[in-house]
mmCIF file as gemmi writes it, N, C-alpha and C atoms, coordinates in Angstrom:
data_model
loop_
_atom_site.group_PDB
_atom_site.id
_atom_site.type_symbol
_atom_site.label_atom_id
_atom_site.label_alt_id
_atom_site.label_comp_id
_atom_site.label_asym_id
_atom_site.label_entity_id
_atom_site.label_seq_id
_atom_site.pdbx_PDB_ins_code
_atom_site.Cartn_x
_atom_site.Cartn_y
_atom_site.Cartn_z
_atom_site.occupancy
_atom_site.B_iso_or_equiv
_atom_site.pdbx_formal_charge
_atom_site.auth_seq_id
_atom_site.auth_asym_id
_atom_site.pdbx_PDB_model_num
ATOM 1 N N . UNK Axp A 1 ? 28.634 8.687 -13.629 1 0 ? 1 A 1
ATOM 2 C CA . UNK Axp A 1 ? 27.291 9.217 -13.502 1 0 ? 1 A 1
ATOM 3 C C . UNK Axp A 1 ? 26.31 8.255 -14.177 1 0 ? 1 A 1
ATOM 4 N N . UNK Axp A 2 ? 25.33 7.715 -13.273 1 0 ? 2 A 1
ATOM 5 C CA . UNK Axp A 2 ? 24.251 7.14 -14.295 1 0 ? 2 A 1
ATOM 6 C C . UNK Axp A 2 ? 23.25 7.725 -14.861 1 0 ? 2 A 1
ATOM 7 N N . UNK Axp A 3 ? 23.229 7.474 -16.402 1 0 ? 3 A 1
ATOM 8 C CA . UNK Axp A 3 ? 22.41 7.956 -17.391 1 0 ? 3 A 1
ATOM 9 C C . UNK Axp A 3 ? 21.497 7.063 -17.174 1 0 ? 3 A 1
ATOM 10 N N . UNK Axp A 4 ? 20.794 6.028 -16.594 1 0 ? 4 A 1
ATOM 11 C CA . UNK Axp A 4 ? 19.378 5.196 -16.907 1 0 ? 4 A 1
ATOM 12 C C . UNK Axp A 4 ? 18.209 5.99 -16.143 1 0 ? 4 A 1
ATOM 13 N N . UNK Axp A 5 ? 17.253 6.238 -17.338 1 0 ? 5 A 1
ATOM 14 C CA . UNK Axp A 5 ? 16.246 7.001 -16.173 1 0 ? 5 A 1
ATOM 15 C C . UNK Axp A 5 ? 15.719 5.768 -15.059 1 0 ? 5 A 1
ATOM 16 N N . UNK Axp A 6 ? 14.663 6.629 -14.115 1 0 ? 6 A 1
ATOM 17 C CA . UNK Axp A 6 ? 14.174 6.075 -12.788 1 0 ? 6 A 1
ATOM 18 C C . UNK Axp A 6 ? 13.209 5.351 -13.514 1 0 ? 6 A 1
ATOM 19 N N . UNK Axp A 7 ? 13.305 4.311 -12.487 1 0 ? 7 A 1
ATOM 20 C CA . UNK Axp A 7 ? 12.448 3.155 -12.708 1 0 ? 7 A 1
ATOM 21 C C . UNK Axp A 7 ? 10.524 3.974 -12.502 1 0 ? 7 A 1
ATOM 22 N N . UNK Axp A 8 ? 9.644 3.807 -13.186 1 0 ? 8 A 1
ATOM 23 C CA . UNK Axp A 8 ? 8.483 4.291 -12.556 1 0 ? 8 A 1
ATOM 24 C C . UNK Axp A 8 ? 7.279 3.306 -12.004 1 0 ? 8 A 1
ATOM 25 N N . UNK Axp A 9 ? 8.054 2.866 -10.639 1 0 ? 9 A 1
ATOM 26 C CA . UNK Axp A 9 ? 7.443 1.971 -9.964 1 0 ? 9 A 1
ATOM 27 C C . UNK Axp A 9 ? 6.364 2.887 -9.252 1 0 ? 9 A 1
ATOM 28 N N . UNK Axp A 10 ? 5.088 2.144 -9.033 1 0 ? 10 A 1
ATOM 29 C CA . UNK Axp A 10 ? 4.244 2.584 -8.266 1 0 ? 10 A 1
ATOM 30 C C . UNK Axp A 10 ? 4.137 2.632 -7.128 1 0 ? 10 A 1
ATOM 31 N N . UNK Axp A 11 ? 3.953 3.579 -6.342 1 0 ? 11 A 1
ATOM 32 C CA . UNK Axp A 11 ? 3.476 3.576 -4.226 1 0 ? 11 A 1
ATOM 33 C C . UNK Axp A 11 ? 2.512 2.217 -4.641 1 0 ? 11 A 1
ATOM 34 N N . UNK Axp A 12 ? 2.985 1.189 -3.325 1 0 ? 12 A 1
ATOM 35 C CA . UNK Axp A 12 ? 2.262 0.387 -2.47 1 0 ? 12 A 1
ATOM 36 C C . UNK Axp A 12 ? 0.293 0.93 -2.545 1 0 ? 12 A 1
ATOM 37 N N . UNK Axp A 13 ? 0.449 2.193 -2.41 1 0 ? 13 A 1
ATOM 38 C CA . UNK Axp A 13 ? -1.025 2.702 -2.231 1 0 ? 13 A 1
ATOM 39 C C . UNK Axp A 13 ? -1.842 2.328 -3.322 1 0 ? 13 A 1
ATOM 40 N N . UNK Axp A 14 ? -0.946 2.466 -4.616 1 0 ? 14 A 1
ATOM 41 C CA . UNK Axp A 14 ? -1.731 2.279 -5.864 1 0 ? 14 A 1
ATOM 42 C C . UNK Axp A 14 ? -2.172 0.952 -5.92 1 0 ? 14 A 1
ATOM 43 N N . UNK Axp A 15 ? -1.869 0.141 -5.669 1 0 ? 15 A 1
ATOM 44 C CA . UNK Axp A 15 ? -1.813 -1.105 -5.89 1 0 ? 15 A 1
ATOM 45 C C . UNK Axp A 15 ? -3.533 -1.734 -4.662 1 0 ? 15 A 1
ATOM 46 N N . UNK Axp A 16 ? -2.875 -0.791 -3.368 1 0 ? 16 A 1
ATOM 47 C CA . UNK Axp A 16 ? -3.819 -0.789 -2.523 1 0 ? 16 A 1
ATOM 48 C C . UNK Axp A 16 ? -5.492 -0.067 -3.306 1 0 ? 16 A 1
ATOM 49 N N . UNK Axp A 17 ? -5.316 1.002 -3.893 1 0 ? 17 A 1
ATOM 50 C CA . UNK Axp A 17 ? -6.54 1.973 -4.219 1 0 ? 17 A 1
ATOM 51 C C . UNK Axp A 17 ? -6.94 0.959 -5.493 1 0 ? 17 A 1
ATOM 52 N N . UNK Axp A 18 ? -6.245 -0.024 -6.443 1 0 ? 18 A 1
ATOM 53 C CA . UNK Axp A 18 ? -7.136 -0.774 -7.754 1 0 ? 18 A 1
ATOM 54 C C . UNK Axp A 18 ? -7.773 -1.846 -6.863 1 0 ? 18 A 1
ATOM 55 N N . UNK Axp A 19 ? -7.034 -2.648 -5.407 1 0 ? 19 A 1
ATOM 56 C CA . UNK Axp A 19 ? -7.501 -3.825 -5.36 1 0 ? 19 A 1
ATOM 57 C C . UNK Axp A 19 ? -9.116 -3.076 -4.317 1 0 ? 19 A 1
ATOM 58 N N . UNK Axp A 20 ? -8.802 -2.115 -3.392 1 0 ? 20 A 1
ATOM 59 C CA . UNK Axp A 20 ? -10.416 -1.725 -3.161 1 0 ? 20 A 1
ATOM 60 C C . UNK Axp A 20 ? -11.3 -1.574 -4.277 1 0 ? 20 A 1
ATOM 61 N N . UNK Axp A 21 ? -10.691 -1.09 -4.975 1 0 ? 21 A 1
ATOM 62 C CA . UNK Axp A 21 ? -11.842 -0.575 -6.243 1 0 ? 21 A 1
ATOM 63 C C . UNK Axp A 21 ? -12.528 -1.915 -6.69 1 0 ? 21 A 1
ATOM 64 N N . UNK Axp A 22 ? -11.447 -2.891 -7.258 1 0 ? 22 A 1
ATOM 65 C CA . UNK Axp A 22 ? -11.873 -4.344 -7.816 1 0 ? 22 A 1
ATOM 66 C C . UNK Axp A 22 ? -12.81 -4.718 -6.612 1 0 ? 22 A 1
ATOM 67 N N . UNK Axp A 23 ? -12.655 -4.998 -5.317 1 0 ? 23 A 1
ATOM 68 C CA . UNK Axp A 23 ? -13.498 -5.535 -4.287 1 0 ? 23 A 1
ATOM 69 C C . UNK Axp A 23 ? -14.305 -4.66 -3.709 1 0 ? 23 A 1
ATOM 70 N N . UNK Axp A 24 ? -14.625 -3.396 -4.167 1 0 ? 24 A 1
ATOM 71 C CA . UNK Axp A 24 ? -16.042 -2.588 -3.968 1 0 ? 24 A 1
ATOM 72 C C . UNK Axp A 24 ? -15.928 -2.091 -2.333 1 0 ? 24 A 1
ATOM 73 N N . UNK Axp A 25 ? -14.407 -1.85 -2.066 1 0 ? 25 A 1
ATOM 74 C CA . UNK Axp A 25 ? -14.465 -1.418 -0.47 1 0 ? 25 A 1
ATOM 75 C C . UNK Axp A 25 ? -14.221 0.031 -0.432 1 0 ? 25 A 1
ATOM 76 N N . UNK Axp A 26 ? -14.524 -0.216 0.595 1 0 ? 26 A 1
ATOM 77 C CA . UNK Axp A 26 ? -14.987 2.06 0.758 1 0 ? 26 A 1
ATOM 78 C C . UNK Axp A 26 ? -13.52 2.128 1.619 1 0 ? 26 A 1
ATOM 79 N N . UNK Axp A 27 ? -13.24 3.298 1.421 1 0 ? 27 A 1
ATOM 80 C CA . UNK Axp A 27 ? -12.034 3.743 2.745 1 0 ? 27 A 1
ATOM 81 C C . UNK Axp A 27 ? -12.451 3.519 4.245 1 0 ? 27 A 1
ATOM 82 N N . UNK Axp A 28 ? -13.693 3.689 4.28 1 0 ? 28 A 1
ATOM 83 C CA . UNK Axp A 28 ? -14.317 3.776 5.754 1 0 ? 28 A 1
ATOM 84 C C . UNK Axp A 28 ? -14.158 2.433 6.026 1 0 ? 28 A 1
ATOM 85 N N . UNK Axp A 29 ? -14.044 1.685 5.24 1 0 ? 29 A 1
ATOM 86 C CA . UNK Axp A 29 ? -14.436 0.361 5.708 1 0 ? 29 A 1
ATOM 87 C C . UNK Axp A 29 ? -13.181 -0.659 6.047 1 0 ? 29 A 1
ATOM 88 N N . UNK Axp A 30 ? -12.349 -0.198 5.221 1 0 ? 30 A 1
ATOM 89 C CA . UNK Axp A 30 ? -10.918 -0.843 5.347 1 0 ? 30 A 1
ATOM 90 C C . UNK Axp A 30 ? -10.342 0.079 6.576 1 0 ? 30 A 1
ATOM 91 N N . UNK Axp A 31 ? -10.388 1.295 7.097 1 0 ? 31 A 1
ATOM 92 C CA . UNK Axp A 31 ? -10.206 1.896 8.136 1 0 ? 31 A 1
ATOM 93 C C . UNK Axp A 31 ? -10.637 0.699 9.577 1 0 ? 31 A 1
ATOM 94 N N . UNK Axp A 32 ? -11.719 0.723 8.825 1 0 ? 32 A 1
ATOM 95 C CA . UNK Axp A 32 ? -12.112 -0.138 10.674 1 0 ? 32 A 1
ATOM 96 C C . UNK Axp A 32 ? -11.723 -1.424 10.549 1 0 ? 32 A 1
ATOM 97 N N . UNK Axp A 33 ? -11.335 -1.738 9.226 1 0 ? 33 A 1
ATOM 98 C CA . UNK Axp A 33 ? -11.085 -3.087 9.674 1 0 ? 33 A 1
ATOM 99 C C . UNK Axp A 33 ? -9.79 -3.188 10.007 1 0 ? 33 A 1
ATOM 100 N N . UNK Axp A 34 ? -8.928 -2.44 9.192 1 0 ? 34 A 1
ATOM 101 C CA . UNK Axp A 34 ? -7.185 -2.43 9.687 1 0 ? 34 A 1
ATOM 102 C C . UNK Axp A 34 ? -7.639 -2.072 11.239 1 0 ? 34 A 1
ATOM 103 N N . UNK Axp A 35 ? -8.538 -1.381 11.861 1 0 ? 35 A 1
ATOM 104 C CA . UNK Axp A 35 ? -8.065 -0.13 13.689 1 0 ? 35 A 1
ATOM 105 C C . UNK Axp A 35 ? -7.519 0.911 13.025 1 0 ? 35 A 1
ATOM 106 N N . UNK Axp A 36 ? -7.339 1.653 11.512 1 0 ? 36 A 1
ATOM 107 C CA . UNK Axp A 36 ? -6.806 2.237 11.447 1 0 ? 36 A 1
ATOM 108 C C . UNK Axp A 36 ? -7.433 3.835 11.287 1 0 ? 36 A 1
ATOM 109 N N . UNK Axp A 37 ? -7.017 4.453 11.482 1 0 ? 37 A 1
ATOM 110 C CA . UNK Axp A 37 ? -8.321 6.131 11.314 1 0 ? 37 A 1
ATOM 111 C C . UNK Axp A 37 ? -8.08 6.125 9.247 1 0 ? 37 A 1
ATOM 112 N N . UNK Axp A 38 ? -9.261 6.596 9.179 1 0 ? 38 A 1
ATOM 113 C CA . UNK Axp A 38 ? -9.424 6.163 7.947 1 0 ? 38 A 1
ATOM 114 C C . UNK Axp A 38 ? -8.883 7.805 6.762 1 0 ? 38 A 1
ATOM 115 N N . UNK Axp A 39 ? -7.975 9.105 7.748 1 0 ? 39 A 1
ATOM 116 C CA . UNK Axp A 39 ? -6.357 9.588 7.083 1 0 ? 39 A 1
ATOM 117 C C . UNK Axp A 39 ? -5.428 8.736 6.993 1 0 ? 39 A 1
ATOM 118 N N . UNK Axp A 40 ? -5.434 7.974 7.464 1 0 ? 40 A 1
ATOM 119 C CA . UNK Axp A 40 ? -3.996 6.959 7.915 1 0 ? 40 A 1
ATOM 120 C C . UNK Axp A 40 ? -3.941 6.394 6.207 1 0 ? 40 A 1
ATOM 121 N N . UNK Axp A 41 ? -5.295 5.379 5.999 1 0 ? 41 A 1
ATOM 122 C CA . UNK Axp A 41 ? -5.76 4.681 4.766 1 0 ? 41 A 1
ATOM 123 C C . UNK Axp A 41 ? -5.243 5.878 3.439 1 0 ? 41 A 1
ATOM 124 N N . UNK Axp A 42 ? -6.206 6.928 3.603 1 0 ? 42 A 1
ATOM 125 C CA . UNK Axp A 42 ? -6.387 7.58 2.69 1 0 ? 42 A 1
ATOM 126 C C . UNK Axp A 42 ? -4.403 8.252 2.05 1 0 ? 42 A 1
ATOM 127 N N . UNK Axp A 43 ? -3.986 8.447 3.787 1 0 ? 43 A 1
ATOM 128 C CA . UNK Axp A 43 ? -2.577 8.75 2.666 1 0 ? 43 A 1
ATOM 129 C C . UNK Axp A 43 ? -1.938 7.569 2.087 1 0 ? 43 A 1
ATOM 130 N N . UNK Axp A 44 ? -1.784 6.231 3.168 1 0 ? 44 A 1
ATOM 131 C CA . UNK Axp A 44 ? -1.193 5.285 1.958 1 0 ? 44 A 1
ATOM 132 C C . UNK Axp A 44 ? -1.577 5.298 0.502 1 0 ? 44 A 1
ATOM 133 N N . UNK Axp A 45 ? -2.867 5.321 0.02 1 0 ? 45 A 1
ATOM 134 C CA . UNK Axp A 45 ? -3.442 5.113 -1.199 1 0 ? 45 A 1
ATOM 135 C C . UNK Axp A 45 ? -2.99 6.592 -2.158 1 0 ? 45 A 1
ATOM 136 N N . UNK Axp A 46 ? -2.853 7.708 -1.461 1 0 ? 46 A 1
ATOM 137 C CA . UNK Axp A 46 ? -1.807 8.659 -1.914 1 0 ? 46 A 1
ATOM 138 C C . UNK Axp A 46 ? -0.691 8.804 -2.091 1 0 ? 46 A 1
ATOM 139 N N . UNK Axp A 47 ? 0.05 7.659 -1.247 1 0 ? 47 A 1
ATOM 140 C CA . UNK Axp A 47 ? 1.477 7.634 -1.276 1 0 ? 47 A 1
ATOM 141 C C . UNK Axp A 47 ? 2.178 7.913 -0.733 1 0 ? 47 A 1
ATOM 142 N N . UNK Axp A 48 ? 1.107 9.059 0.257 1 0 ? 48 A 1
ATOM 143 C CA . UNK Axp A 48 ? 2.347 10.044 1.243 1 0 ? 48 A 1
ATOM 144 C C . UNK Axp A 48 ? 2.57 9.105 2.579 1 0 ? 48 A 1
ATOM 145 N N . UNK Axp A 49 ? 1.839 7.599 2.28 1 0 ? 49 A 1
ATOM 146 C CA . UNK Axp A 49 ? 2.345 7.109 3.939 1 0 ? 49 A 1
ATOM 147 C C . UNK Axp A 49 ? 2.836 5.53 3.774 1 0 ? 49 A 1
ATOM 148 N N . UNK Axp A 50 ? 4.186 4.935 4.131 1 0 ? 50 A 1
ATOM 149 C CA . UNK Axp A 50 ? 4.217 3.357 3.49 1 0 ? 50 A 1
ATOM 150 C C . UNK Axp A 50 ? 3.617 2.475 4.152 1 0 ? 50 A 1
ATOM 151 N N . UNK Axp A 51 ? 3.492 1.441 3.831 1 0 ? 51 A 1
ATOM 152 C CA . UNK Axp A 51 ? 2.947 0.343 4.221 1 0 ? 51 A 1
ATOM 153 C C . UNK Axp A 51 ? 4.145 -0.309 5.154 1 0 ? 51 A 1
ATOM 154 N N . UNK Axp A 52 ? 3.726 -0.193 6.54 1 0 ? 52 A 1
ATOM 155 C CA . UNK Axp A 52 ? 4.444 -1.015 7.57 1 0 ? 52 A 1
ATOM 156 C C . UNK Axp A 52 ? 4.542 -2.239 7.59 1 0 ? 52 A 1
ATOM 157 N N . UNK Axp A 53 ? 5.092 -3.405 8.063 1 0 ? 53 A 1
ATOM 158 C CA . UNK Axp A 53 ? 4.917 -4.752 8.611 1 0 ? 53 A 1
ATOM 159 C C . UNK Axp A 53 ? 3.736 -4.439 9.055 1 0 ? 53 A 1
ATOM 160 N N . UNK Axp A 54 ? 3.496 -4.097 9.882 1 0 ? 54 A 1
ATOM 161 C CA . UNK Axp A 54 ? 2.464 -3.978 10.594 1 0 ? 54 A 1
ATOM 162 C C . UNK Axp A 54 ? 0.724 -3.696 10.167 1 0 ? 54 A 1
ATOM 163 N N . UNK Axp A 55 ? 1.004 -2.543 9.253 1 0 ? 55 A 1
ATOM 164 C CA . UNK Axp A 55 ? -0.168 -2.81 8.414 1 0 ? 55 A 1
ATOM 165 C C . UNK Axp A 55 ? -0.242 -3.33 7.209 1 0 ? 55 A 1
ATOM 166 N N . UNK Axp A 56 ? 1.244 -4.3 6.843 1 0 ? 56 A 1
ATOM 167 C CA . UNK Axp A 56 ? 0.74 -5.18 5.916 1 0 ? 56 A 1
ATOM 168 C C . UNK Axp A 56 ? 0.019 -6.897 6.688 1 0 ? 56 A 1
ATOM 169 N N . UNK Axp A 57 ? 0.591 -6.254 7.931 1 0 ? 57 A 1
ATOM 170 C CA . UNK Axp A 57 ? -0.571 -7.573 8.613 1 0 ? 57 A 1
ATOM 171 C C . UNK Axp A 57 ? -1.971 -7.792 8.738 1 0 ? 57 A 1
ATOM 172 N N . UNK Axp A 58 ? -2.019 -6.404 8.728 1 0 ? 58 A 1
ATOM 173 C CA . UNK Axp A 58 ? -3.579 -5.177 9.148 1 0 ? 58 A 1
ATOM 174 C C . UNK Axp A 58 ? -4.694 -6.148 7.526 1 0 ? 58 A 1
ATOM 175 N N . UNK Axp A 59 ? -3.624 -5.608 6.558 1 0 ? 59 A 1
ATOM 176 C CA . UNK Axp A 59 ? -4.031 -5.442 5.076 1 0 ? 59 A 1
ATOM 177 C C . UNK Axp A 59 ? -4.737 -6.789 5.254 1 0 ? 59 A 1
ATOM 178 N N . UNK Axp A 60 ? -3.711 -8.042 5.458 1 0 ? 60 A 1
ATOM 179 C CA . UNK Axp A 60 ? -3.492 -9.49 5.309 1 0 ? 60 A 1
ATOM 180 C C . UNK Axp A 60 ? -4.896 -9.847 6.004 1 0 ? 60 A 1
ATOM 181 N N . UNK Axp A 61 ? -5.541 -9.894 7.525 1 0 ? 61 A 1
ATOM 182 C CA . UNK Axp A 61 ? -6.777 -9.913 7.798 1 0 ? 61 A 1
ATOM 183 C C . UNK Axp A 61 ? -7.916 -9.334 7.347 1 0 ? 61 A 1
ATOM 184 N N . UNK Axp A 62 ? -7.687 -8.234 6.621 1 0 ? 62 A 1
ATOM 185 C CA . UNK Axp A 62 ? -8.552 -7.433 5.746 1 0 ? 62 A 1
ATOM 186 C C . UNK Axp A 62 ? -8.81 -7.743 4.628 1 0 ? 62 A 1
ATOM 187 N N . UNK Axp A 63 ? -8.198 -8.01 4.119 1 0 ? 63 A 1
ATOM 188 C CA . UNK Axp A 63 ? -8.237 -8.241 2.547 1 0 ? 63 A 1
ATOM 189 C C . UNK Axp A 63 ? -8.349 -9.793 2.301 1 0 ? 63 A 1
ATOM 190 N N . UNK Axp A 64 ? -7.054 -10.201 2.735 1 0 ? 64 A 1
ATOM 191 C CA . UNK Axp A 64 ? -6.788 -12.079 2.557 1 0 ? 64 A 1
ATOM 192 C C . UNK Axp A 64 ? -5.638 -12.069 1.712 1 0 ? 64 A 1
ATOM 193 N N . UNK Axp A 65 ? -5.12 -10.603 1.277 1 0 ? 65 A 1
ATOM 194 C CA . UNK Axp A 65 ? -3.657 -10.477 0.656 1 0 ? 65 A 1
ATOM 195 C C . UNK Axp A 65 ? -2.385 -10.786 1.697 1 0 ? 65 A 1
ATOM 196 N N . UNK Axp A 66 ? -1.623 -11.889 1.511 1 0 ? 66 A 1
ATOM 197 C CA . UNK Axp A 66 ? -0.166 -12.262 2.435 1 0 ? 66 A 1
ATOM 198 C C . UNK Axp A 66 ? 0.364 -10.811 2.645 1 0 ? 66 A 1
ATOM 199 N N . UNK Axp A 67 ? 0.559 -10.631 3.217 1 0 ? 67 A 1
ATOM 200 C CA . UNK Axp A 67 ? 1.599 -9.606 4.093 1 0 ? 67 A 1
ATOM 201 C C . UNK Axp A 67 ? 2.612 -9.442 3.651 1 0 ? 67 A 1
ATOM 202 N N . UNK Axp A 68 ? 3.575 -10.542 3.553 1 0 ? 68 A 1
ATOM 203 C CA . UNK Axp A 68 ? 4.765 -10.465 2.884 1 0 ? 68 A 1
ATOM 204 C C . UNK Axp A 68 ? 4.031 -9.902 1.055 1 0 ? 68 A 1
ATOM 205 N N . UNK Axp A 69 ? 3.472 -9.828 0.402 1 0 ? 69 A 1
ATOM 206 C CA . UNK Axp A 69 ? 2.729 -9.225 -0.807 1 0 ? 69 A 1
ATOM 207 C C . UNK Axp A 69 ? 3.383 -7.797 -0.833 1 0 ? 69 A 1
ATOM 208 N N . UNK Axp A 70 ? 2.599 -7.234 0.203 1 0 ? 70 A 1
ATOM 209 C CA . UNK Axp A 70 ? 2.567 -6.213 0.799 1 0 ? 70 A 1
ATOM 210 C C . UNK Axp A 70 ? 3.808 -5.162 0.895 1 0 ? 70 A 1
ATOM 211 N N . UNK Axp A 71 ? 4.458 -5.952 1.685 1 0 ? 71 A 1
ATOM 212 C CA . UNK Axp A 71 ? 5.723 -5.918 1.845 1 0 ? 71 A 1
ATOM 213 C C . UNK Axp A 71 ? 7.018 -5.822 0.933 1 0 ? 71 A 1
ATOM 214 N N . UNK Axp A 72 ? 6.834 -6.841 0.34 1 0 ? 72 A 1
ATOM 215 C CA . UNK Axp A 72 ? 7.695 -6.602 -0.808 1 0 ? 72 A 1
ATOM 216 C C . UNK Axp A 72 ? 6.895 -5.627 -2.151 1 0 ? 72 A 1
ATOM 217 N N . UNK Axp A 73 ? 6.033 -5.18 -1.941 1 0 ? 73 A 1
ATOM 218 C CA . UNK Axp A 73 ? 5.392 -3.952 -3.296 1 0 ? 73 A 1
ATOM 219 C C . UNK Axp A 73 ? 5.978 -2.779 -2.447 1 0 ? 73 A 1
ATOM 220 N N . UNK Axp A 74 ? 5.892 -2.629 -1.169 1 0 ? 74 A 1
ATOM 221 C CA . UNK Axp A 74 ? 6.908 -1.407 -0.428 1 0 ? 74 A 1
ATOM 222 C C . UNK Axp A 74 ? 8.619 -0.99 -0.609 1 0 ? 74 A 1
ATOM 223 N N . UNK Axp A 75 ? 8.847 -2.791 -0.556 1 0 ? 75 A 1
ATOM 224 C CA . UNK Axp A 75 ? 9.979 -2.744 -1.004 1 0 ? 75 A 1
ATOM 225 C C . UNK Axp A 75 ? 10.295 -2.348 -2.266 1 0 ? 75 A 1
ATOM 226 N N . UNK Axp A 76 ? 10.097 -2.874 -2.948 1 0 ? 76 A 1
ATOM 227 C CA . UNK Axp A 76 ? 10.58 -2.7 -4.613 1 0 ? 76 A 1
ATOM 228 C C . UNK Axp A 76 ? 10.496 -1.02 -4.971 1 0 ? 76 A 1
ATOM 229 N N . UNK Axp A 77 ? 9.17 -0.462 -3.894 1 0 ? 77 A 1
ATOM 230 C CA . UNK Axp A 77 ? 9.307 1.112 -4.462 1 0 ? 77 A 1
ATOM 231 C C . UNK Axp A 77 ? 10.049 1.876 -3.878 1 0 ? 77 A 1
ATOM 232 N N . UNK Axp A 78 ? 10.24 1.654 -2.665 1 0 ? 78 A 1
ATOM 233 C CA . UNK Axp A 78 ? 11.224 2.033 -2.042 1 0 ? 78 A 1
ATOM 234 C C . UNK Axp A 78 ? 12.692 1.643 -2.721 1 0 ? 78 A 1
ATOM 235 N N . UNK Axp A 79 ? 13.328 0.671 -3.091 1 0 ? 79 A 1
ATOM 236 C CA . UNK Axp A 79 ? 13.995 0.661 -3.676 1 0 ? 79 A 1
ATOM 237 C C . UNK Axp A 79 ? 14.044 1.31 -5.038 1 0 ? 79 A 1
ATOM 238 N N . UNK Axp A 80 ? 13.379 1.956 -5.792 1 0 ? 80 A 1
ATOM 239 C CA . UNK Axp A 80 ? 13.237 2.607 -6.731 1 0 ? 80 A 1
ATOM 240 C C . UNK Axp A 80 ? 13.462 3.593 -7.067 1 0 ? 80 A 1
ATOM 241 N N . UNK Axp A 81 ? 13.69 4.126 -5.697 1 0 ? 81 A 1
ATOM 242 C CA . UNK Axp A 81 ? 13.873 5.734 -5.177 1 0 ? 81 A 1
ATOM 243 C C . UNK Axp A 81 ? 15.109 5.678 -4.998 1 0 ? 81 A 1
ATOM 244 N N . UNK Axp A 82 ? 16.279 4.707 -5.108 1 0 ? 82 A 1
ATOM 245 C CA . UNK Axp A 82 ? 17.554 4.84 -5.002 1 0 ? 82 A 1
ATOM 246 C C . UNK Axp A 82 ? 17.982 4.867 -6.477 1 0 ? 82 A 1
């Protein structure tokens, strides 16, 4: 049985909700720029939705953050949960 507690890695979202904050972007705004409806945004940054390939590509034209970034902050939390 393992005794080590869980790692307390953060959702992808969090990471997503400090870097809008630092760059002064609204949800509405990262919505249109991913194509994405701007629930879609709002649950990643809650947690309840992961970050795809796909919208870490979204992110990558939006932001100017690599994708693979993205990607692997999904990963690691996802792995965290094991």
């Amino acid at each position: 049985m393992n005794m080590l507690p869980k790692c307390r890695t953060k959702h992808a979202g969090y990471t997503l909700k400090k870097i809008m904050k630092d760059k002064n972007i609204a949800v509405e705004y990262l919505a249109t720029r991913t194509g994405t409806k701007l629930m879609y945004i709002q649950q990643i940054i809650d947690g309840k939705k992961d970050i795809s390939p796909d919208m870490a590509k979204r992110l990558q034209y939006s932001l100017g953050i690599d994708a693979s970034y993205w990607i692997n902050l999904q990963a690691i939390y996802d792995e965290s949960l094991w």
